[in-house]
N, C-alpha and C positions, 0 to 999 in steps of 0.2 A: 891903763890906756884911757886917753882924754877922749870926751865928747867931739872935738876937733878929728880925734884919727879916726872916727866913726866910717865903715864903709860903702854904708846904707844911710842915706838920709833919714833924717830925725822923723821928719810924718810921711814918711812910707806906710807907716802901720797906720793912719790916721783916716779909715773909711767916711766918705760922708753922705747920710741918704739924703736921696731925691725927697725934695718938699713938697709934698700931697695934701689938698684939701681936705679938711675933714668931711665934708661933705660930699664928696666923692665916693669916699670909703664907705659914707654911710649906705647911698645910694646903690652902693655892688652888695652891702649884705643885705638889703631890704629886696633887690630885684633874686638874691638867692632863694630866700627863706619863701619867695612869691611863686618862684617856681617848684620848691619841693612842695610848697602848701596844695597847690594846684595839681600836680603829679601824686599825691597821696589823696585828695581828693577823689579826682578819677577813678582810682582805684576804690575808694567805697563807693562811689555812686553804682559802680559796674555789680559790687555785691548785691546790693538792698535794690536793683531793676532801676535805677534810674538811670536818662541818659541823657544826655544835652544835646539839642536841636532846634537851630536856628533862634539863637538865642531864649529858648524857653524850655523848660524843665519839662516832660512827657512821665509823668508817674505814672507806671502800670498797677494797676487795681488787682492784687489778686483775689478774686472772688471767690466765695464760698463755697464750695459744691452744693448743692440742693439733695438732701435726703432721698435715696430711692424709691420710687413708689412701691409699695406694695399690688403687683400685678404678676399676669402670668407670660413667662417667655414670649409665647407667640403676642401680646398684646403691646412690646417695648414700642415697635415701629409705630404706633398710633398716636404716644405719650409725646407733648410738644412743649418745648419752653421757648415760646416765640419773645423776642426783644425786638418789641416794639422802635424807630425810627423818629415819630412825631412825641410819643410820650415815655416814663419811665412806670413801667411797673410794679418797682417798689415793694411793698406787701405782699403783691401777687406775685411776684416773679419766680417761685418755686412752685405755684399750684400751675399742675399740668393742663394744658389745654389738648382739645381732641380737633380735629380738624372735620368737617361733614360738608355736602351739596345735596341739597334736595335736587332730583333729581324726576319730573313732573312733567305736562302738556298745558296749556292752558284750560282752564273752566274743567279744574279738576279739581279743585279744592285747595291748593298750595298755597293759596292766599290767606287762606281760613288755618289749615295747618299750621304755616307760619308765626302766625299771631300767638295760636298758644304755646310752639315752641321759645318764642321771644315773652312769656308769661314768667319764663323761668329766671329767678335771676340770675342764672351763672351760663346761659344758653343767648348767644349773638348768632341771628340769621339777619344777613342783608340784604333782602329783598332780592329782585330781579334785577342783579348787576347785567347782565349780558343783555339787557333789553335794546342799551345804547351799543350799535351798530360799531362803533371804531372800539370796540373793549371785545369786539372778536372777530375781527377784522381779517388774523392768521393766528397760527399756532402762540407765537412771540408774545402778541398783545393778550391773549386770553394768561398766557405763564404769568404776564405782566401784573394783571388785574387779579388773579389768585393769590398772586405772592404777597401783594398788601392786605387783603382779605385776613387771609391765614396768620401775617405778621401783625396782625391786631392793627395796624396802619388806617384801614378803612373806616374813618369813621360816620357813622348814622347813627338814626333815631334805636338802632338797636343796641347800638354800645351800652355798658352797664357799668354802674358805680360797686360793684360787687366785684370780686374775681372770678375771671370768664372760665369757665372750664370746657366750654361745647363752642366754636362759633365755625360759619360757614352762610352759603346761601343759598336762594333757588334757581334752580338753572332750567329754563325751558330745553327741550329738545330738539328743536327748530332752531336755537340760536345760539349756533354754530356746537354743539354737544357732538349731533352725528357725524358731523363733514369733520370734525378735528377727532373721532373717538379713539381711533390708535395714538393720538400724541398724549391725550387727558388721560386715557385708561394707564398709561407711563407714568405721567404727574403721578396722577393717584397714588398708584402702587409706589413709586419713591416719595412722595411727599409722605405718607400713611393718610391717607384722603380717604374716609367714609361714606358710601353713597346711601343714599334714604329713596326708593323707586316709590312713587305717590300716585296710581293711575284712577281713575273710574273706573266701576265694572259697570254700569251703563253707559254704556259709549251713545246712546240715542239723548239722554238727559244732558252729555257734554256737548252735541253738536247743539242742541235747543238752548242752552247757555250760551254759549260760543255766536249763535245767531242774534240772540238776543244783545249780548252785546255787542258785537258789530253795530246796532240798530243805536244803543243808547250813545257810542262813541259820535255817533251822527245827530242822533234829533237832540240830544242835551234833555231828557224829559225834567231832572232833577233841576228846577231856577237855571238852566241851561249849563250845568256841568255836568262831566263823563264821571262816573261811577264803577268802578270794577265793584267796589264790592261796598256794602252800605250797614250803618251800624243802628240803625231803626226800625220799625216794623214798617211805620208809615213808608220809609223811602222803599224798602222792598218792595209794599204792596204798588208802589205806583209802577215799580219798572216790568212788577209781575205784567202789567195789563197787556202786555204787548206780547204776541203771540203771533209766532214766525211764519214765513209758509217752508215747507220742508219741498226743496226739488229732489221728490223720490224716484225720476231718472238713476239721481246721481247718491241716490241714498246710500244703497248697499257698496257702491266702489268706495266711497269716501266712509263709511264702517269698516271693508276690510284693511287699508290705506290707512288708520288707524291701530288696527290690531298689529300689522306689520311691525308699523313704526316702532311699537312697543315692546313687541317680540326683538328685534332685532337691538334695542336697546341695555335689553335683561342680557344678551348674548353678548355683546359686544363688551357689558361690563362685571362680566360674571366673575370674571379671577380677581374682581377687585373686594375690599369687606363691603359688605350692603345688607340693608334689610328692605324685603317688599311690602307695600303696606296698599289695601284698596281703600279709596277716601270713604264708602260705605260703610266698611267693618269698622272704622274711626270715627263715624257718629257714630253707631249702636252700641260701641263696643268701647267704652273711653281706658280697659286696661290693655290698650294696641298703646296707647300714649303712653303707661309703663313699661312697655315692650321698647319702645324708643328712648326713654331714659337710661333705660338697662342698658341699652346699644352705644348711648352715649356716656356711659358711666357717670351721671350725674344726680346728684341726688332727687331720689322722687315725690315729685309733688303732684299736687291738685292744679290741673291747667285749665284757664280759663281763657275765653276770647269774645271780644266785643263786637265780632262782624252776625250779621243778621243773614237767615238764609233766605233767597229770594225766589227762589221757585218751589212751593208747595204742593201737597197733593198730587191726583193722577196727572199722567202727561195729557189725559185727551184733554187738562182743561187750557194747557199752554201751546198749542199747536192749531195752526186753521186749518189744516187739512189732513185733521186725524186720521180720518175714515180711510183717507189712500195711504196714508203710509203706515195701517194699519195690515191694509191690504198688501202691501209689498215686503213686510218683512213675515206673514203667517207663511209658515213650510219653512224659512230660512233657518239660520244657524244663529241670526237675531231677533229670530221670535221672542226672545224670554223678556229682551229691553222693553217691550211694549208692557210689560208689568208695574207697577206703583212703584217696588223695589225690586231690582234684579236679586232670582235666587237661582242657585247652583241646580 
């Protein structure tokens, strides 16, 4: 049979491919191997914590756990590892911090207390934050103003180049403590907040302080500046000179008005941890200041302080009208104030 009787044409069987650029070709396996690369990618980033957003890489930092303290059950809730906001703590970021408020009246000594607990290096007290009016305004603003405190946030002249293990402040009574004390005494107890009660037990020596300043905030006797508290002899003796007149009308209602205050204070924050301290027994008695380092569990030291005391000796020498209000508190329940040093 001839090529001719064939009954199929000769290129029937003659397939012929489409003509493709090679660069075409190239282009489909490089956009393949782009997306397994990226789909296998994914997938580890998901292992190893990374994630992709908004075009930037979010690496989670898994952090070390920090070594448990050596403490007892009941003392976990006090133990703090605050991470600070404005700085990094670095070094310190494993030493536990304790959270505390002094907890005081004025021209009671907290100003003097203060100093030697900021003596410490590992102890931050900041002074009288609640002094300024919109920092306890409501409930809100006082949380506000602890929370940076407590967060190491707050910085002052107390902050420390050491690691903080104790920090906190002083808190008058009068500003805003009692009108907020059901919300604070909460804080406390959930933050693990330490209270430190600082009173006088001669309530007659803190109204003749209290008078006496009032008088210096006005006359400026110091080259015409206000003086709470002064760190020379000289500047003491000059504010000494000035001696109050006592309106002992109103003596004994504003002694017991006083006492209340106080009372009602210890009450209101009794379920929270505290120690009581009289500013008395902390001169005479300077291991009441290891009583408060034990409280803070910080190591103890020898505290010292640079403020000078300004009223010396008997009351009758700082008072003009000894003689009456000598007279009006003998028979009372404040007889004993009329003494050099009140004693029990």
């Amino acid at each position: 049979m001839g090529d001719e009787h064939s009954l199929i044409p000769k290129d029937s069987f003659v397939f012929k491919l489409p003509k493709k650029s090679p660069l075409v070709l190239r282009t489909v396996v490089l956009l393949f191997v782009m997306v397994c690369t990226v789909y296998i990618c994914s997938i580890c980033l998901k292992q190893i914590g990374v994630v992709p957003s908004a075009g930037f890489l979010n690496v989670e930092v898994f952090e070390r756990p920090c070594p448990e303290p050596n403490i007892q059950p009941w003392d976990i809730p006090y133990v703090h590892y605050p991470k600070p906001k404005t700085y990094s703590r670095e070094e310190c970021s494993c030493n536990p911090v304790r959270y505390f408020a002094i907890l005081s009246m004025q021209r009671s000594g907290s100003g003097w207390f203060e100093t030697l607990l900021n003596n410490h290096t590992n102890i931050s007290s900041n002074g009288e934050i609640f002094s300024v009016k919109d920092r306890r305004a409501n409930a809100s603003t006082i949380f506000e103003t602890l929370d940076k405190v407590y967060n190491l946030d707050w910085l002052s002249s107390a902050s420390k180049n050491e690691c903080t293990s104790a920090v906190g402040l002083k808190w008058m009574l009068n500003q805003g403590l009692m009108k907020n004390h059901e919300e604070i005494v909460e804080y406390f107890k959930t933050r693990g907040v330490s209270a430190i009660f600082l009173f006088r037990r001669n309530l007659l020596r803190r109204m003749i302080s209290v008078l006496a300043n009032s008088y210096d905030r006005d006359a400026k006797p110091l080259n015409g500046t206000h003086k709470s508290h002064v760190h020379s002899p000289k500047e003491a003796e000059i504010l000494a000179r000035y001696k109050p007149l006592i309106n002992t009308s109103l003596l004994i209602p504003d002694l017991k008005q006083v006492q209340e205050m106080t009372s009602k204070a210890l009450a209101y924050f009794n379920t929270t941890r505290h120690i009581f301290l009289y500013y008395e027994d902390v001169v005479k008695n300077r291991t009441k200041l290891d009583d408060v380092q034990e409280f803070l569990k910080v190591p103890k030291l020898d505290l010292k302080s640079r403020q000078v005391k300004i009223h010396h000796g008997p009351l009758s020498q700082h008072v003009q009208n000894w003689e009456e209000v000598q007279k009006t508190l003998k028979g009372t329940g404040f007889e004993n104030f009329l003494l050099e040093d009140y004693r029990r």
